[in-house]
N, C-alpha and C positions, 0 to 999 in steps of 0.2 A: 276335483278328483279325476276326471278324465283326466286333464293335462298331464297327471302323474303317472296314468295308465298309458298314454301313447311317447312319455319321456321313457318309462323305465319299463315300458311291454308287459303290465301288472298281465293282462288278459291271456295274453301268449307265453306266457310259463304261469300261467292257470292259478293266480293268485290273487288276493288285492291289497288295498291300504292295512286293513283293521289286522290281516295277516301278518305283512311286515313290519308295520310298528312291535308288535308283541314278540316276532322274530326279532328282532332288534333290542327290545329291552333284554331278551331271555339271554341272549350273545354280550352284551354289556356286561350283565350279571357273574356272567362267567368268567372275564376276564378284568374286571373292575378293581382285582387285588394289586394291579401294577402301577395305579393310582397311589398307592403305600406303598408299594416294593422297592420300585424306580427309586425315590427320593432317597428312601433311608439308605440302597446301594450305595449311588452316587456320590452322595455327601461324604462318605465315607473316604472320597477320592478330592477332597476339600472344596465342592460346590456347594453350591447356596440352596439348602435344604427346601426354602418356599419357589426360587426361583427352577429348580429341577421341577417341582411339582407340577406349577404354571407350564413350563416345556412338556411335562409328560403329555398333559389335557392335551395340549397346544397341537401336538403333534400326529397324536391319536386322530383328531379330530380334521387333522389337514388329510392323513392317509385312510380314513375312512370316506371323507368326502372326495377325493380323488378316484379311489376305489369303486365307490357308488357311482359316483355322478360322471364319470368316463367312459371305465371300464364296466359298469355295471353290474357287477359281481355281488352277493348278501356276505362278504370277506371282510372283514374287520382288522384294522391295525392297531398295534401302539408299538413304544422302546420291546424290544424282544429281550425275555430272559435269556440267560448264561450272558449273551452278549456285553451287557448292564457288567455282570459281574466280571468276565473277561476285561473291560473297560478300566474297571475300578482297582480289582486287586490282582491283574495281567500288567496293564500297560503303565499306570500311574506307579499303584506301591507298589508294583512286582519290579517292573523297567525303572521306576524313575521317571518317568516323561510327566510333562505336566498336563492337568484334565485340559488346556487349553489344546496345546498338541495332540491330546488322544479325540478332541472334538475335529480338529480339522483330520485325521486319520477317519474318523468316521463318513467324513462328509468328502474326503476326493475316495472312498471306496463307493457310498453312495453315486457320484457322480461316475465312477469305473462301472458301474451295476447299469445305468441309464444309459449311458453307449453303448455295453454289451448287449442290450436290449433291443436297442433302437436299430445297430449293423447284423441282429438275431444269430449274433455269437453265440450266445447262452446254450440255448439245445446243444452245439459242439460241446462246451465245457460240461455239460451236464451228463451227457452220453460220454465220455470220456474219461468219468472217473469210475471207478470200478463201485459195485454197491457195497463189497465188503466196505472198504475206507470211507461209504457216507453212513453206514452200523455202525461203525468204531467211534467215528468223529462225533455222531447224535449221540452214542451212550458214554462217553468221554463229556459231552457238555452237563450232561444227565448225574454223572459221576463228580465233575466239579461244580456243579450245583448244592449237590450234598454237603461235598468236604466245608463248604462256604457256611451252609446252614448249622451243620453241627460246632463249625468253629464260632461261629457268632451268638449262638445260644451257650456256649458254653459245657456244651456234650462231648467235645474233644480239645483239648489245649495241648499245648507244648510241651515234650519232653526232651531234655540234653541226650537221653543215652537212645531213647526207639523213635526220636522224634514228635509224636503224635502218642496221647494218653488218654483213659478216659476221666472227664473232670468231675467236677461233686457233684451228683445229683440231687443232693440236698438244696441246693440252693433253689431258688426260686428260677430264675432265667430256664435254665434246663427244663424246668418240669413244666414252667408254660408250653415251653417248643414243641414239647415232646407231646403235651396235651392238644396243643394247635392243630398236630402232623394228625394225630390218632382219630379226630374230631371231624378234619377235613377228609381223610380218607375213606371214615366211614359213611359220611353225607354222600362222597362221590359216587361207593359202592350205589348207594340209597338212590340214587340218581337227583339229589335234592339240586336245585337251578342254583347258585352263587355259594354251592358248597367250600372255595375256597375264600369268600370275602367274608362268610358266617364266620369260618375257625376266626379270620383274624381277629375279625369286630370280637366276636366272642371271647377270646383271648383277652384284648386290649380292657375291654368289661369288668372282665372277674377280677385282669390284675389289680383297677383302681377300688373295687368293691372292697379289694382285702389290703388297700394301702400299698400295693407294689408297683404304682402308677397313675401318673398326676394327669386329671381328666383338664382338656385344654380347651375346649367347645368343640362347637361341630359345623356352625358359618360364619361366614364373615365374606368380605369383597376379597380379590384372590389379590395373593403376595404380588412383589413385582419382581418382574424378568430379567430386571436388568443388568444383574450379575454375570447371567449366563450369555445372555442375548449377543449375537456377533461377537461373543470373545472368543472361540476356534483359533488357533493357530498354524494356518494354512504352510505359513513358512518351516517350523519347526514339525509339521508332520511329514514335511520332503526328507529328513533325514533317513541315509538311506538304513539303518536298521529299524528304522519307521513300519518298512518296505512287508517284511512279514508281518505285521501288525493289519497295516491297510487288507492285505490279504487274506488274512483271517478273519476279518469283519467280513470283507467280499463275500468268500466262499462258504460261510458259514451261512450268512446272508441268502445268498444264492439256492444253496438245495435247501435249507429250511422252507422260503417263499414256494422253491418249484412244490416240494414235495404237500407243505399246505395245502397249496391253489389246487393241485392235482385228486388230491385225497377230499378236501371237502366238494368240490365239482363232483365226484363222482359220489360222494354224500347224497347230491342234492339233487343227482341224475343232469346234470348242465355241460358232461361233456356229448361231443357229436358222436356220427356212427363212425370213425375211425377211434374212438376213445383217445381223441386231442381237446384242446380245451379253447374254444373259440376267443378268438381275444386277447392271449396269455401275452400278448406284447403290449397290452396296453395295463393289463393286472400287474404285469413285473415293473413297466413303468412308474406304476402308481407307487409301487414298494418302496423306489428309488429316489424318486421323488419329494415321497416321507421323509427319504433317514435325510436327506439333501435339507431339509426343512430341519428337521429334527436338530441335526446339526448346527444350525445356526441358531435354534430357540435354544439350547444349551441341555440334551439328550442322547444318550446314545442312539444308535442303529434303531432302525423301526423297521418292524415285519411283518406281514403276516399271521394272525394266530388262529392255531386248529382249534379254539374254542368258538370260532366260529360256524362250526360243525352242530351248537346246541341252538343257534339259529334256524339253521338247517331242517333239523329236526323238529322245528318249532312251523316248518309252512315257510321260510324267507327262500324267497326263488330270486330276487334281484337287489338294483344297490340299493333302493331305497332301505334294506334292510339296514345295509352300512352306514347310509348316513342319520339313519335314529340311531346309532352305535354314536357316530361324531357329533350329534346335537348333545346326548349322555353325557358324554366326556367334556361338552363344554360348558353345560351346568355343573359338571364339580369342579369347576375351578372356582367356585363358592366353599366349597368343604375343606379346604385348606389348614384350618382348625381341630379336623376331625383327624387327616393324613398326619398331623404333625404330633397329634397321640399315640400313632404306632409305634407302641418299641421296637426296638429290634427284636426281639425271640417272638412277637407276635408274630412278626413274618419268614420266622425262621422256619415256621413249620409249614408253612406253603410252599416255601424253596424247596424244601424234605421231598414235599407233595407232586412237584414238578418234575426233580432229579427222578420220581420213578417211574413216570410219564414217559421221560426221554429214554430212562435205562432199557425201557421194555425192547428196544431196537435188535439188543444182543439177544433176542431169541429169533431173529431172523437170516443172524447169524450162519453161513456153512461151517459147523465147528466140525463134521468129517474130514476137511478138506485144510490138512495144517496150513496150506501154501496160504491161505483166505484167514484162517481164524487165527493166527499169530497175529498178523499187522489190525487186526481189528483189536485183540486185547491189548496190544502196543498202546496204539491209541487214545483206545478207551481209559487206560491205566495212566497215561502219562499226562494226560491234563490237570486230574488232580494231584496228582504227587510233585509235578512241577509247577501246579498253580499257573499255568496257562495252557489257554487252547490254542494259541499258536503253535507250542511250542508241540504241542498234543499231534496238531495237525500232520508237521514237520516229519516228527519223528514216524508218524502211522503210515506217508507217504513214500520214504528212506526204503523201510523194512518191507513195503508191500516191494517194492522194485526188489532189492537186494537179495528177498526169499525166492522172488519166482522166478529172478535169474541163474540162482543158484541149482536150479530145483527144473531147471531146462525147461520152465513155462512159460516161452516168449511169446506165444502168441495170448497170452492173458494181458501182456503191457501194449502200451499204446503209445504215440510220440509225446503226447503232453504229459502225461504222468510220470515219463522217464522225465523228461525236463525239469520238471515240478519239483522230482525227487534231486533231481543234479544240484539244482539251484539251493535248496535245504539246506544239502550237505556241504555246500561250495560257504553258504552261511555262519553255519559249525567251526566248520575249520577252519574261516578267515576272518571273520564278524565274533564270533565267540558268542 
């Protein structure tokens, strides 16, 4: 026990073992639905539904130990929501690209994340985007989270003449999701610890109790990898309309991690007396490091998660908190049987659950200030109706330059975000 108190300074942020173990499980519990999310996304972008599984663990458990045992942070990682689904039905069935190519886009943006880290670019790029445009982009991920959840449950399908309809709710599919979403949000009101892995279980439960779902066990020795494992395709992610792709993983990456690490630190009282955050080059390293790994166990992006914050709350002052998160995750790579009974509409309603999480952004929104609150609902609006967050990005970055120039508010633009915005549009109209 000492040995643990003089690795991870239990004493000196005034805590100890029996603390962070319990801090650790309560932050697992939290975010333990991505253990079922992840795979049934992914698969959907034609991986190998046991070997995404095995990656998810795999990966959780590399950026939690990284986390911990480095930087020493009570910060938890796995694959990050919307990303997952940006991944799947952005880059694959939206573009075309194959999950091989959309692996290796994840992993040289990963490796772009690790440089920028390591030459402490970052703080540049991060103070240089306006906060409207990282409002729009969060409640835009928040927004295609949803449209993903209601289509996949069956709450909205296609229509030829308004596009988008509402579908039967008669049916079974719908009314789980809807039960899942209703179930989870009231647990979270409730403040109950694993309120969103209750709905699903819950859900997955009732559907087999009433015949709507074949119970498949719950252990077994974990699937094998080797579907995924080193298949990335590093060559075919160079293509240069790749190029927005890779960068949308980046930056979406990028202020998700900062804005985490910042908001939970000052959770847990861990920033210093300038309110910086000691270490953040070695915490953003870990982040990058992850999806670097991630990437190659066959995962999207890995980040960061604010449900790290129920840790927090729970007494976890350091990493050991993170690495009971990544011992967690590496005992359910036994549960494999249990992940591979989620249907889809079980986890449809935890996407629901999520997208409102992220939406909450648009109330911090300047909506007096059109120059500001145009290019956020741009944004925000154009992810899901284009079913991508690049394309989301693109466009929120276009309209931020184009309003405030028009609008003679030059000194609100900066050189990199005129750029940013050049290069979009240079995109547009030459790339298509």
């Amino acid at each position: 026990m000492k040995s643990l108190d003089n690795y991870f300074k239990l004493t000196e942020q005034k805590t100890n073992v029996k603390t962070e173990v319990i801090a650790g499980i309560t932050t697992f519990l939290t975010m333990a639905y991505i253990i079922f999310v992840n795979p049934s996304i992914l698969s959907e972008a034609g991986m190998d539904y046991g070997a995404v599984f095995v990656a998810t663990c795999l990966a959780a458990a590399i950026g939690c130990f990284v986390m911990g045992l480095w930087a020493n942070y009570p910060i938890a990682q796995a694959p990050g929501m919307g990303l997952n689904a940006f991944f799947t039905y952005g880059v694959v069935l939206g573009m075309g690209y194959t999950w091989e190519a959309a692996l290796g886009a994840v992993f040289f943006s990963g490796l772009t994340f690790f440089l920028l880290s390591i030459f402490k670019i970052r703080e540049w790029i991060i103070n240089s985007i306006p906060l409207s445009l990282r409002l729009g982009i969060a409640a835009g991920i928040g927004l295609f989270l949803a449209m993903i959840a209601l289509k996949n449950a069956g709450i909205v399908v296609a229509n030829p003449a308004t596009f988008v309809a509402l579908g039967d709710l008669s049916e079974p599919a719908p009314l789980y999701a809807l039960l899942g979403f209703f179930v989870i949000t009231a647990l979270a009101y409730l403040r109950v610890t694993g309120a969103v892995m209750i709905g699903i279980i819950g859900v997955t439960v009732l559907a087999m109790v009433l015949g709507h779902n074949q119970y498949g066990g719950i252990m077994s020795m974990p699937p094998s990898i080797a579907p995924t494992f080193m298949a990335m395709d590093l060559v075919g992610a160079l293509d240069v309309a790749m190029l927005s792709v890779i960068f949308a993983f980046l930056f979406v990456d990028l202020f998700d991690t900062s804005g985490t690490l910042v908001g939970v630190a000052h959770r847990g009282k861990l920033l210093d007396e300038d309110g910086k955050l000691p270490r953040i080059g070695r915490a953003m390293m870990a982040d990058s490091t992850a999806s670097m790994a991630g990437a190659a166990l066959g995962t999207s992006t890995t980040t960061s998660y604010i449900e790290s914050t129920a840790g927090i709350v729970s007494g976890g002052r350091t990493g050991l908190t993170a690495v009971v998160v990544g011992v967690l995750f590496l005992i359910s790579l036994f549960f494999a049987p249990l992940a591979g009974s989620i249907p889809a509409y079980a986890t449809a309603g935890a996407l629901l659950y999520v997208a409102v999480l992220m939406a909450g952004s648009l109330a911090h929104a300047n909506w007096e200030d059109p120059t500001d609150a145009a290019p956020v609902l741009i944004a925000a609006l154009a992810m899901p109706l284009t079913f991508s967050i690049a394309e989301g990005i693109a466009l929120g970055f276009i309209s931020y330059v184009a309003i405030k120039t028009l609008s003679g508010r030059f000194e609100d633009l900066n050189p990199a975000v005129v750029v940013l915005a050049l290069l979009f549009a240079a995109k547009f109209l030459f790339l298509g």
